[in-house]
N, C-alpha and C positions, 0 to 999 in steps of 0.2 A: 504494500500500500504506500509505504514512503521510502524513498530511495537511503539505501545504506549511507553513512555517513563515514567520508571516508579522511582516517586523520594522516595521512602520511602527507602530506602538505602543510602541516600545523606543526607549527614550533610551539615548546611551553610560552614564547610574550605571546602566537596568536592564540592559543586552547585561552589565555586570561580574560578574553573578553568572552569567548562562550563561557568558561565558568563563571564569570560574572553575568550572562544572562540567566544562567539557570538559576544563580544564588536570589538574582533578587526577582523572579517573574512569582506573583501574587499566589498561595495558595489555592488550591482547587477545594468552592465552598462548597456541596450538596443543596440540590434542589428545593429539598424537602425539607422540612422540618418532623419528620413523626421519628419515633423509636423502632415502630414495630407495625406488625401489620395491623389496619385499618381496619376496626372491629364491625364488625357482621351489622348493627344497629345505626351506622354513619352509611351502610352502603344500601338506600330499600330497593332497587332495581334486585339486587344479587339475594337481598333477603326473602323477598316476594317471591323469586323462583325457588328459591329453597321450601318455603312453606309449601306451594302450592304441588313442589314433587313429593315434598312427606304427606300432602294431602290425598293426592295420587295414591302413592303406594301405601298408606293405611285403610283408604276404599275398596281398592281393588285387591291387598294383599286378603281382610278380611272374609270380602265378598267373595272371591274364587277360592283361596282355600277351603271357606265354609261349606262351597258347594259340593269341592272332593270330597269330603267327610260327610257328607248327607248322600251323596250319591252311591257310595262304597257305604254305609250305615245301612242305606234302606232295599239296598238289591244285594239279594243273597248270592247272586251268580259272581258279581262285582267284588266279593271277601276272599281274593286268593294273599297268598302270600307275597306277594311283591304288593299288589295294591292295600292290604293292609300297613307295609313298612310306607308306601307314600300316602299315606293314611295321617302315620307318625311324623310325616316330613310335614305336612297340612297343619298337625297339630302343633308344633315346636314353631311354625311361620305363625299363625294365627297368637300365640304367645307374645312371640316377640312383636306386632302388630298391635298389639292391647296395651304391651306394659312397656314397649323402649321409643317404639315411631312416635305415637301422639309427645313425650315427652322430650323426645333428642331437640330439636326446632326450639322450643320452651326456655329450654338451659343454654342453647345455644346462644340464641338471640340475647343473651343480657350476661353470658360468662360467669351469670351468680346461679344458684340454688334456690327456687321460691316454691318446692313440690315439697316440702314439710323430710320429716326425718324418718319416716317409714319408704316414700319414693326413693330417698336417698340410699338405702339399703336393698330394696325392693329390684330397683330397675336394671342396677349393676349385676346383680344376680339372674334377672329375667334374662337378660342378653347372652350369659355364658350359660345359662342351662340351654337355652335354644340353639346357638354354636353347637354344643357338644351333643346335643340330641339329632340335630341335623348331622352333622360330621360322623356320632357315629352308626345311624340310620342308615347310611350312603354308603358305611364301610359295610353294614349288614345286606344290603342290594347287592353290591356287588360279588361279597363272597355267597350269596345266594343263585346268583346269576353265575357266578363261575362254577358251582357242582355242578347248577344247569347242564351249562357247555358241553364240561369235562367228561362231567362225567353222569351222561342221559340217562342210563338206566336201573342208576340208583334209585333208591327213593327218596324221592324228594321231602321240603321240608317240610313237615304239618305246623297245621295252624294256632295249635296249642303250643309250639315248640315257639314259634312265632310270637306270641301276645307273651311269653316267658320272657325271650329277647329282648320285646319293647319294654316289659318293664324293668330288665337289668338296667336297658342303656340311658331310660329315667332315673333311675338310683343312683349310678355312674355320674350322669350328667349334672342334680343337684347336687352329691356329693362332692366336686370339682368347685362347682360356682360357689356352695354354701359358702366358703373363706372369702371371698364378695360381699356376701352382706355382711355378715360377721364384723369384719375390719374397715368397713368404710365409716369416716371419720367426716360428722354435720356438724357444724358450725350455722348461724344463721345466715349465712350465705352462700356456705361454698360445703361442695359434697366432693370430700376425694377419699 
């Protein structure tokens, strides 16, 4: 972009006057004056689209997953073993839908804590039970899916064995998060 600067021409008297321009050319001030990024509640263009996706995806995450689990609830043909685990994956989404979306935007928007000292412990927890119920739901498909494959003329998994699994990977899952609520520390504003 700028041509090399080339000193084999330059005796130390001529380098004195370039390092006399560089000693005395004015510091480089910045623009700006802020610290940090420019909080969520100075920007409403950027905040507006924020709400209106947690809006989005609280309506729609509630409403469709609700429909899996009533769809699969009410037709018998519809309760096999994979669609029971996506059954489980409905349920862990519709959770985390109830107790972290309505509230993420809330806390966001103001960087403080105004959802009292039960949300403060409540929704940290809601988020990692639903991670680890989804996560390992998805690890239970797939190694379901892979005897499948593998190995076809096994038998396969029944659906007792099934609803046992769902309920290990809930016990697994809130016993993970519980140290979540446990140790999260309300002050009247700030929940960490």
């Amino acid at each position: 972009m700028f041509p090399a600067f080339n000193h084999s021409g330059y005796t130390p008297m001529n380098m004195s006057h370039y390092a006399a321009f560089i000693m005395t050319r004015p510091p480089v001030i910045p623009m700006t004056t802020t610290t940090g990024p420019i909080p969520l509640e100075n920007r409403p263009p950027i905040m507006a689209t924020f709400i209106s996706l947690y809006v989005l995806i609280f309506f729609f995450g509630i409403s469709g997953n609700a429909l899996v689990v009533l769809v699969v609830c009410r037709n018998k043909a519809m309760q096999t073993v994979t669609n029971v685990f996506i059954t489980n994956l409905a349920l862990s989404d519709i959770l985390m839908c109830c107790l972290a979306v309505p509230f993420t935007p809330i806390s966001a928007y103001g960087n403080t804590w105004h959802l009292g000292r039960v949300l403060c412990h409540l929704v940290p927890m809601s988020l990692g039970i639903s991670v680890y119920v989804s996560t390992l739901t998805s690890l239970a498909i797939a190694v379901d899916r892979y005897f499948v494959i593998v190995h076809p003329f096994r038998s396969r998994m029944r659906l007792g064995v099934c609803i046992l699994l769902i309920i290990v990977i809930w016990v697994v899952g809130i016993s993970i998060s519980l140290p979540l609520a446990i140790y999260m520390r309300f002050d009247s504003v700030k929940c960490e």
